[in-house]
LOVEX-208469 format. One record per residue (C-alpha): y negated, z, x negated; residue in three letters. Coordinates in pm, whole numbers, padded with zeros to 5 digits, always signed. Each point is the difference from the previous one (the first is absolute). Layout:
REM residues N
YZXala
...
END
This chain:
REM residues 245
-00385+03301-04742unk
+00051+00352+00136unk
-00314+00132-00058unk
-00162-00329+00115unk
+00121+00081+00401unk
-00193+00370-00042unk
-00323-00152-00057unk
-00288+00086+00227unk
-00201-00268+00151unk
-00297+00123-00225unk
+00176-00087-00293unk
+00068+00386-00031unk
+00383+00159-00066unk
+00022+00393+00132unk
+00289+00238-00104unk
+00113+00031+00366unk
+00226-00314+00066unk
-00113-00235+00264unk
+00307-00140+00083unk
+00376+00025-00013unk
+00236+00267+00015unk
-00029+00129-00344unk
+00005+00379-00059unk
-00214+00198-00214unk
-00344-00107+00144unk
-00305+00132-00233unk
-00235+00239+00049unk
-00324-00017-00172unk
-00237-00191+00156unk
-00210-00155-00283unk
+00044-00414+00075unk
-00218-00061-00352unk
+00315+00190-00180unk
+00245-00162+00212unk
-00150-00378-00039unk
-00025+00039-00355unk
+00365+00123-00067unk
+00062-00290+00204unk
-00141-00277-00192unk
+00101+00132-00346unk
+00370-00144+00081unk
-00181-00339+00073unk
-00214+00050-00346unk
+00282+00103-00212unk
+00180-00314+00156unk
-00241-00234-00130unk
-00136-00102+00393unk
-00378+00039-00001unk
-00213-00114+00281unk
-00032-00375-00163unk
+00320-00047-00131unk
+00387+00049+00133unk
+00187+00033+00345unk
-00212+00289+00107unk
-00349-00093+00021unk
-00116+00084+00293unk
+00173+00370-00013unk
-00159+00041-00322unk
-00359-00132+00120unk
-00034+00179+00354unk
+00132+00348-00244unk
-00236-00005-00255unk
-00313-00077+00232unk
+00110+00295+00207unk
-00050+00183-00296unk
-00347-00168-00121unk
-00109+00077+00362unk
+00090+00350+00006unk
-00136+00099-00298unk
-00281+00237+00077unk
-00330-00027-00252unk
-00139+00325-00147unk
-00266+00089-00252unk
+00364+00082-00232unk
+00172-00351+00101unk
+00215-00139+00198unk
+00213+00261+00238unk
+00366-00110+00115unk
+00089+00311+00044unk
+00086-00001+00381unk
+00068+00383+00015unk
+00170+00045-00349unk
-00077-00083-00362unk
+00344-00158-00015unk
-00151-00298+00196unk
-00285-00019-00281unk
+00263-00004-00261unk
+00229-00294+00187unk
-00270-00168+00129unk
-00118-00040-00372unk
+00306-00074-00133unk
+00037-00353+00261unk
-00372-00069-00056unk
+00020-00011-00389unk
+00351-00155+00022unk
-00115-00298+00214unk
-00344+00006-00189unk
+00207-00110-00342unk
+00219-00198+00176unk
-00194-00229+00155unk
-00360+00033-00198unk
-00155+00025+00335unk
-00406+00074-00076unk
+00018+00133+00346unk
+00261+00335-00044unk
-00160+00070-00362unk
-00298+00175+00145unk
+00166+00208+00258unk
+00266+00084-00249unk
-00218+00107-00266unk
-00207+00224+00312unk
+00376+00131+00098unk
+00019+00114-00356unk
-00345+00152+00007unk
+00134+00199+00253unk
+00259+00151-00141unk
-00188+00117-00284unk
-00208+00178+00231unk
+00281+00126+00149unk
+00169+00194-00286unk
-00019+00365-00042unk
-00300+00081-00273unk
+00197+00325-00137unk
+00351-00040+00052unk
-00001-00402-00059unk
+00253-00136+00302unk
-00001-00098+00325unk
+00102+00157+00342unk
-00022-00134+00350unk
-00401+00020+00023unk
-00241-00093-00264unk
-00070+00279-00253unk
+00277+00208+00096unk
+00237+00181-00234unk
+00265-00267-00104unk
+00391-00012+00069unk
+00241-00202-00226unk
+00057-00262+00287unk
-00361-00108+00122unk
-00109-00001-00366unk
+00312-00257-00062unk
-00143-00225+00248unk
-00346+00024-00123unk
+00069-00055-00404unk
+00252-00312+00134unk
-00304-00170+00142unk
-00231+00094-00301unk
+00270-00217-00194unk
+00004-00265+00247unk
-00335-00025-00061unk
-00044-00006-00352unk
+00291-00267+00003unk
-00172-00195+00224unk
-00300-00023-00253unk
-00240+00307+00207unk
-00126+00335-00164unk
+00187+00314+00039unk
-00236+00254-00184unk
+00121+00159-00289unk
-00095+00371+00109unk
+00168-00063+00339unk
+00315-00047-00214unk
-00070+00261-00252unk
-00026+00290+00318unk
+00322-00193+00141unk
+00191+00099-00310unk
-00098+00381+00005unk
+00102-00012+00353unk
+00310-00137-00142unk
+00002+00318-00312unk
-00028+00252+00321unk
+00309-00104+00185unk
+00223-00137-00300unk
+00309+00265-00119unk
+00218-00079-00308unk
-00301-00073-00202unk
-00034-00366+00207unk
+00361-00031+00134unk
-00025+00105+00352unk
-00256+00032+00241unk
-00082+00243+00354unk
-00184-00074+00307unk
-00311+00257-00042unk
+00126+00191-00272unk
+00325-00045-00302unk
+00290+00028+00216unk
+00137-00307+00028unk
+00069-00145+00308unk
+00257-00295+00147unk
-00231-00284-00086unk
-00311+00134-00173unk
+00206-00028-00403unk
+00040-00414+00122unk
-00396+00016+00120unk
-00116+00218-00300unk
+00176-00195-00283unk
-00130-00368+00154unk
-00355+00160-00023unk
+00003+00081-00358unk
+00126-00362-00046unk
-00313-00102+00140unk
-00225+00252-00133unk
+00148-00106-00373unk
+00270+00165-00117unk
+00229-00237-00243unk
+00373-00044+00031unk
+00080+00162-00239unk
-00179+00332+00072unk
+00291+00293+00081unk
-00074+00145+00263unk
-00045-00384+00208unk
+00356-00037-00178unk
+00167+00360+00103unk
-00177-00087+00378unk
+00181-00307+00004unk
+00291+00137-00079unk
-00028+00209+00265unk
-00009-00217+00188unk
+00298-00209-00093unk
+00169+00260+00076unk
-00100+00064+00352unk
+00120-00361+00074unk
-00170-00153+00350unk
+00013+00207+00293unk
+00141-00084+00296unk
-00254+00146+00257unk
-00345+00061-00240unk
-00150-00408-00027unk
-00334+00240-00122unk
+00200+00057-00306unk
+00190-00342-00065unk
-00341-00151+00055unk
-00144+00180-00298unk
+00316+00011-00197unk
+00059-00325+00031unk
-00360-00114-00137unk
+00055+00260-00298unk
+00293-00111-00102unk
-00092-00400-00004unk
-00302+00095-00172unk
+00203+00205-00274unk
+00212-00253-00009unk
+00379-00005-00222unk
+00324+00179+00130unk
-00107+00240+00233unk
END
């Protein structure tokens, strides 16, 4: 209901608040990230824009996205600024795509996928703020969740795109797997939560040892109380691992 009163009469949602007297107003100015993070809650809730309380939020969101996506000889570009955007804006557009089987989001979601293919660094194999740049544990997060989103929706997330993904992953892992850096091995605050749910998507079994010793380092971390970057990742890691911790 909150984030219903800070939509834009576009059907956009920015990081700056547009009204109240909350504090902590957002800085980066990309509205494709900021819509998308806004209608995943609404997604993960179950309200599409056919079905549930929230219709119309849902429906004036996700055409703000379909009309802001920018076509290129590489796909679809949602960028607005930062390859985060690509990676959200994915992430809603394949979401909605399997949720409601609408013909008309398959095509742009595939051509946001396309993009991000393009986008990926051809030597190092992740993703930074502008296509082909050198990649950084958090962008690449973003980028490898909406390759999954895709391929769970039913679309094609090439198999080299993943395979270069994963030696992204080898070049900023420590403890063999375990933990995980920004640009390089040392681990940061977050980047161990981020690192450890790629490998889940990239294929690495339960029962593999370093996933487990990542885990547990991450059980014992506990949630923070002023990081949501890391319970966001942890949190995902550890429902996917599933058992005590």
């Amino acid at each position: 209901r909150w984030l219903m009163t800070q939509q834009r009469e576009d059907g956009s949602f920015s990081f700056r608040h547009l009204r109240g007297e909350w504090g902590n107003p957002g800085k980066e100015g990309s509205t494709t990230a900021a819509t998308a993070l806004c209608m995943l809650p609404y997604l993960g809730a179950g309200y599409t824009s056919s079905e549930g309380p929230y219709q119309d939020v849902v429906r004036r969101g996700m055409y703000f996205l379909v009309q802001n996506a920018r076509q290129t000889p590489h796909g679809a570009d949602l960028q607005n600024g930062t390859m985060y955007g690509q990676g959200l804006s994915t992430i809603a557009l394949c979401e909605a795509y399997a949720m409601t089987g609408d013909p008309g989001l398959r095509g742009l979601a595939e051509q946001a996928i396309r993009f991000i293919v393009f986008a990926q660094n051809q030597e190092g194999g992740g993703w930074r703020y502008t296509p082909g740049q050198p990649g950084d544990t958090t962008v690449t997060g973003w980028q490898l969740m909406a390759l999954k989103s895709g391929q769970m929706a039913g679309l094609h997330a090439p198999s080299p795109t993943l395979a270069m993904a994963r030696r992204f992953l080898d070049r900023v892992q420590s403890e063999y797997g375990a933990k995980y850096g920004y640009l390089d091995p040392q681990p940061g605050d977050a980047t161990p939560a981020i690192g450890l749910l790629c490998r889940m998507y990239t294929g690495w079994p339960r029962d593999y040892e370093p996933l487990a010793r990542g885990v547990a380092y991450l059980d014992s971390l506990g949630p923070s109380k002023d990081n949501m970057y890391l319970n966001y990742y942890a949190t995902q890691v550890m429902h996917h691992f599933g058992g005590e911790p």
